[in-house]
C-alpha positions in Angstrom: 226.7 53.7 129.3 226.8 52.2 125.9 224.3 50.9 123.6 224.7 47.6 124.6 224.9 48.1 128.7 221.9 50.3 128.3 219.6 47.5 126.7 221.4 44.6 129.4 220.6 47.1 132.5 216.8 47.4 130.8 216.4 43.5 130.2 218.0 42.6 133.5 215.3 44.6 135.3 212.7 43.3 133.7 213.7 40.1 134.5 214.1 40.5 138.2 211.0 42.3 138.7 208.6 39.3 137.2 208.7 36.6 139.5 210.2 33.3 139.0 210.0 31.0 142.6 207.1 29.5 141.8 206.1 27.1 138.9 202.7 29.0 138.5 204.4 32.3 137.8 206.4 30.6 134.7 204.2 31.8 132.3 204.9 35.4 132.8 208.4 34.6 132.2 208.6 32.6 130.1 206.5 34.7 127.0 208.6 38.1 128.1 211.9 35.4 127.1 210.2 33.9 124.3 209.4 37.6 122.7 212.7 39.0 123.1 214.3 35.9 121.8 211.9 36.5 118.5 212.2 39.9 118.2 216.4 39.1 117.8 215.2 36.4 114.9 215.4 33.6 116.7 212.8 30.5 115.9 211.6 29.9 119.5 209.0 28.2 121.1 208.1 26.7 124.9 208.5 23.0 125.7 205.5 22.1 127.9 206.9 19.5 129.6 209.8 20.6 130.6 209.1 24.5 130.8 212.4 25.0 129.0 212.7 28.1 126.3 214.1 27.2 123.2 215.3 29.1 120.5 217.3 29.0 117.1 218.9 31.0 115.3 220.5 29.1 112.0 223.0 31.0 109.9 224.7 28.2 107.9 223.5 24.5 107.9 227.4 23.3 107.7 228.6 25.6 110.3 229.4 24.4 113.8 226.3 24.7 116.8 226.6 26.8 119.8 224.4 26.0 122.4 223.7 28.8 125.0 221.9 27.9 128.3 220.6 30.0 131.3 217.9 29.1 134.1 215.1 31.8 134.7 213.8 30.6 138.1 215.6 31.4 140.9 215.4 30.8 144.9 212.5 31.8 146.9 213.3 35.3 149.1 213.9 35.6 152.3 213.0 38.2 155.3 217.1 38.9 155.0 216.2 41.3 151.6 217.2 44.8 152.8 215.7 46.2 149.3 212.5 44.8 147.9 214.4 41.6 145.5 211.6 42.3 143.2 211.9 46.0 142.3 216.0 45.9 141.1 217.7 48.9 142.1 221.1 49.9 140.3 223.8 51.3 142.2 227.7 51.7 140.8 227.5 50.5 138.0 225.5 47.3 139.2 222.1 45.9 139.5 220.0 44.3 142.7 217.5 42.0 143.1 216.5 38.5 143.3 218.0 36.6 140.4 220.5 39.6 139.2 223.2 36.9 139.3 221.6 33.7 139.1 220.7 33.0 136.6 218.9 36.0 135.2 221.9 38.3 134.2 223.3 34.9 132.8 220.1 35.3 130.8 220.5 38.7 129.5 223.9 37.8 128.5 222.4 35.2 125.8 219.6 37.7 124.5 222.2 41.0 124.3 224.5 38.6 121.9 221.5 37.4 119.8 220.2 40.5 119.3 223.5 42.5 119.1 226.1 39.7 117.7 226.8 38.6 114.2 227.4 35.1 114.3 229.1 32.8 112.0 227.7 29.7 113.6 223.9 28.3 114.4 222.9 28.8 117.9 220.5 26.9 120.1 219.5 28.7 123.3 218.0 26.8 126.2 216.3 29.0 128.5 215.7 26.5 131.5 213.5 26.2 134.5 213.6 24.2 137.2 217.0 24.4 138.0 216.3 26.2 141.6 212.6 24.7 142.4 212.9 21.2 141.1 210.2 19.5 139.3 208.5 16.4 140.9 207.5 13.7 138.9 206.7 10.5 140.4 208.3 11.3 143.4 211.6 12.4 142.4 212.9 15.3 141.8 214.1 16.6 138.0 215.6 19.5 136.4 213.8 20.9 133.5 217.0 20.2 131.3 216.3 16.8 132.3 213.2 16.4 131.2 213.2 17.9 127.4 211.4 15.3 125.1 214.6 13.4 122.9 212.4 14.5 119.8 214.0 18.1 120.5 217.3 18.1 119.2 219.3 20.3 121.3 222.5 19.2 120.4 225.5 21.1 119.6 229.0 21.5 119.5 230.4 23.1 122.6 227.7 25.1 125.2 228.1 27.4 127.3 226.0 27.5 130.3 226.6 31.3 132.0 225.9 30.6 135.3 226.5 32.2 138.6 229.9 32.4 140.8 232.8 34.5 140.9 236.2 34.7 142.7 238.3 38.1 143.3 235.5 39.4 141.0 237.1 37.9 138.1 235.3 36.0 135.7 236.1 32.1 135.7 235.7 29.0 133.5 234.2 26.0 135.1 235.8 23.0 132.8 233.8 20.5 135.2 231.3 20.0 138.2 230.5 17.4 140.5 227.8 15.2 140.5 225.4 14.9 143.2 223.3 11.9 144.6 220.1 13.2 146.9 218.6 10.3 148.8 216.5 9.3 151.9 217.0 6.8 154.5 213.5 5.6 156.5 214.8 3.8 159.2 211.8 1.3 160.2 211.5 0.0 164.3 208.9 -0.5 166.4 206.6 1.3 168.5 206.3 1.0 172.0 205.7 3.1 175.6 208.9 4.7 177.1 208.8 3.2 179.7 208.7 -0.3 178.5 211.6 0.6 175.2 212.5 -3.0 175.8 209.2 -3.7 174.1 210.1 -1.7 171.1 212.7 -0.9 168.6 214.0 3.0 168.4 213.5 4.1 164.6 216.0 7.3 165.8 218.8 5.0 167.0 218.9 3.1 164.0 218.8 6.1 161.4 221.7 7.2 164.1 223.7 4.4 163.2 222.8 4.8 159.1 224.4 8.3 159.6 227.8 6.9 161.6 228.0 4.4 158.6 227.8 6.2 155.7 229.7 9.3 157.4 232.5 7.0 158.8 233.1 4.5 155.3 231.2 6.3 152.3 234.3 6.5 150.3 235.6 10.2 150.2 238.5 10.8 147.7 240.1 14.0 147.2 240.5 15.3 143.6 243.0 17.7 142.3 242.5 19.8 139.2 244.8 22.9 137.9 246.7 22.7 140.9 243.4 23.1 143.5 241.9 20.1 145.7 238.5 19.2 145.4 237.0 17.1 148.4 234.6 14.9 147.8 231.3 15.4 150.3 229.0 14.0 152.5 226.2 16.2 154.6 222.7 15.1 156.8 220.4 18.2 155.6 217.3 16.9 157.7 215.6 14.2 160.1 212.1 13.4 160.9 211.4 11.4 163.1 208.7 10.5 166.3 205.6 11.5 167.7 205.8 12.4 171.3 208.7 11.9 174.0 207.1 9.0 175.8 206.4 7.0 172.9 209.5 5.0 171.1 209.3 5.9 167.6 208.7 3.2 164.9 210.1 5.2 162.0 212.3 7.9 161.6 212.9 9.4 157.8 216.6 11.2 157.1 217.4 13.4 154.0 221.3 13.3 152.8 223.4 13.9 150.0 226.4 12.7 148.7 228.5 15.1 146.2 231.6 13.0 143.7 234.2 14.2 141.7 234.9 13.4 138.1 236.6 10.8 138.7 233.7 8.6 140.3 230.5 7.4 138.5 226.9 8.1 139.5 226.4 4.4 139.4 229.3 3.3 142.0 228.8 5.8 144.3 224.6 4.6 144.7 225.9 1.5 144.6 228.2 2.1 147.9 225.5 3.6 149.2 223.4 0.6 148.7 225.7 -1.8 150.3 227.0 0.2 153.0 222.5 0.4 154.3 222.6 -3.3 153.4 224.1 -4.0 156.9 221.1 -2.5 158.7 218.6 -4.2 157.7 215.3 -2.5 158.6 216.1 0.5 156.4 214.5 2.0 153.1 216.9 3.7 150.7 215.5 6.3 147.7 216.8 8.7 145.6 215.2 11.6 145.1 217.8 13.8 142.9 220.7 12.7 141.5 223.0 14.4 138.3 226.7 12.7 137.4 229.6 15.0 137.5 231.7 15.6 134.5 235.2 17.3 133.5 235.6 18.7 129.7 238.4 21.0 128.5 237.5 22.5 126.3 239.2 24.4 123.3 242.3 27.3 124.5 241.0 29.1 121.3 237.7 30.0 123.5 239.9 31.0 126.9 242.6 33.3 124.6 239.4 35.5 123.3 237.8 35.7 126.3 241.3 36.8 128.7 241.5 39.6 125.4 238.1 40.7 126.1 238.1 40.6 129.9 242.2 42.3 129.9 243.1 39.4 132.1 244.0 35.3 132.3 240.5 33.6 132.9 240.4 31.5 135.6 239.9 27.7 135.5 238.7 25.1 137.7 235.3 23.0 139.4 232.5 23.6 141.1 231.2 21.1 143.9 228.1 23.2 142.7 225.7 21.4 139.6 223.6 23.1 137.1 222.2 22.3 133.6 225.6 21.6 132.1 225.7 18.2 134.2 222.5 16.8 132.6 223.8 18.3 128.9 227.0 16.6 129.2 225.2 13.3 130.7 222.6 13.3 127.7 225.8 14.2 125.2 227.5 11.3 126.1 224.3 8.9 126.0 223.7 10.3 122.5 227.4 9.7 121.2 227.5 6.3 122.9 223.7 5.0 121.7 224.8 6.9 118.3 228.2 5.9 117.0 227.0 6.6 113.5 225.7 10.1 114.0 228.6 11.7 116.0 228.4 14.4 113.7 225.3 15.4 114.7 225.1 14.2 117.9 228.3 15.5 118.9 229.6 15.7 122.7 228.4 18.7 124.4 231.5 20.2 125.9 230.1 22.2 128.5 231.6 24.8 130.6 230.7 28.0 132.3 231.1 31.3 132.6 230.7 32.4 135.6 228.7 35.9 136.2 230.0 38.5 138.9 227.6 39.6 141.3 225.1 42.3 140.0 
């Protein structure tokens, strides 16, 4: 190995062997990131409320802004591990363990080109958390790209947010992702004996019919992009509901989420949500996550160099997936739109990804 794969096997070890499921095991993390982004010569420091990273590195004050984004928690393991996920074990020419490919070798590929790259432009890295776990605030559920203070000025030019996928182990550009809209349905009855139900008002059969609605007329279009159909989606992840089998049950609480293309706005699709439940009657709605989709295409220059680094044509396309680059392009576009005057330095994020191969 080279130089450079020598010191990306070393980091991405390190990374994977601190643990990162858990919010209280952030600060471990996050000062091994914040030291290796200041031992490259970056100006970082970490955002409390959000538990985001940040660093800068400034080479020209009128040169263009790259921003370059990551997440460093990852998924909690599971009993399926056949190695220990938290000691990394390298095998061909690759690397195992929880996190090696998302996000944490997304990471290393941030640090490795501020510490080995020359660049001609500033760059602003955004080392996130949150992005697996979730953070709760008031009962809903946030990234931590979401919740950086608008007193830190992240903005940039383009960004590129090296996340985790791959097809036919190639690499891939994601020009665009879909949004997502989290929500829970309580379904409210009344509570009676089972053998008087007459008496009562099933909670179950009326989240039952919330489900037939919204999977019968939520409005499901199909979008098409570089030749490959996207569907939109709808999916019932869990219900609660009941106390005992003799009892009819006065409430009964459903999780379910509603994924859009492009092509549809956060605000419509909650809206047909809204008036779809309206029918019912006795229902609650909330939303507990939510992040709009968005489609940018970005500049050819950017997939030219990268098919001459990688010997091939870079692939293009979606994700049904969402990460950080939803709630940078969201906040881009609330910053050009609130800031007509300033588009120079609030200029639109044009996010996309490049997507990591496993190990």
């Amino acid at each position: 190995m080279n130089d450079i794969q020598v010191y990306c096997s070393r980091l991405l070890k390190d990374l994977i062997s601190i643990p990162s499921f858990d919010e209280g095991q952030f600060p471990r993390m996050q000062k091994y990131i914040l030291d290796v982004l200041r031992n490259s010569g970056c100006e970082s420091f970490v955002d409390k409320t959000s538990g985001c990273i940040i660093g800068r590195k400034h080479v020209n004050p009128n040169a263009k802004t790259i921003l370059l984004s990551a997440h460093f928690d990852t998924v909690a393991p599971t009993t399926a591990w056949t190695i220990d996920p938290l000691n990394p074990v390298e095998q061909n020419g690759r690397v195992y363990g929880l996190g090696s490919s998302d996000c944490k070798g997304g990471i290393v590929s941030i640090l490795a080109a501020l510490k080995k790259a020359k660049p001609s432009n500033n760059i602003v890295a955004v080392i996130t958390g949150y992005e697996d776990i979730k953070k709760q605030v008031s009962g809903k559920q946030y990234m931590g790209s979401n919740l950086i203070p608008g007193n830190i000025d992240i903005s940039a030019d383009i960004g590129i947010v090296t996340e985790a996928s791959v097809r036919d182990e190639r690499f891939a550009f994601i020009n665009g992702m879909f949004g997502k809209i989290s929500f829970s349905v309580k379904a409210l009855g009344k509570q009676s004996h089972a053998c008087h139900p007459e008496d009562g008002k099933n909670a179950i059969y009326l989240a039952m019919e919330a489900i037939r609605i919204l999977k019968e007329q939520l409005p499901r279009e199909n979008f098409r992009y570089r030749s490959e159909d996207y569907e939109e989606t709808f999916n019932v992840g869990k219900i609660v509901g009941g106390s005992a089998v003799n009892i009819v049950p006065h409430e009964c609480i459903v999780e379910m989420e509603h994924r859009f293309s492009p092509k549809s706005s956060m605000e419509e699709k909650k809206r047909a949500i809204k008036d779809l439940l309206a029918v019912l009657g006795s229902v609650e709605l909330k939303y507990n996550f939510e992040y709009p989709a968005f489609l940018v295409e970005p500049d050819r220059s950017l997939h030219c160099l990268a098919g001459e680094r990688l010997g091939y044509p870079v692939q293009e396309r979606l994700s049904r997936g969402g990460t950080d680059a939803n709630i940078f392009n969201a906040s881009a576009r609330r910053r050009s739109s609130d800031r007509p005057q300033a588009l120079r330095k609030f200029n639109l994020v044009s996010l996309l990804i490049i997507q990591n191969p496993e190990g």
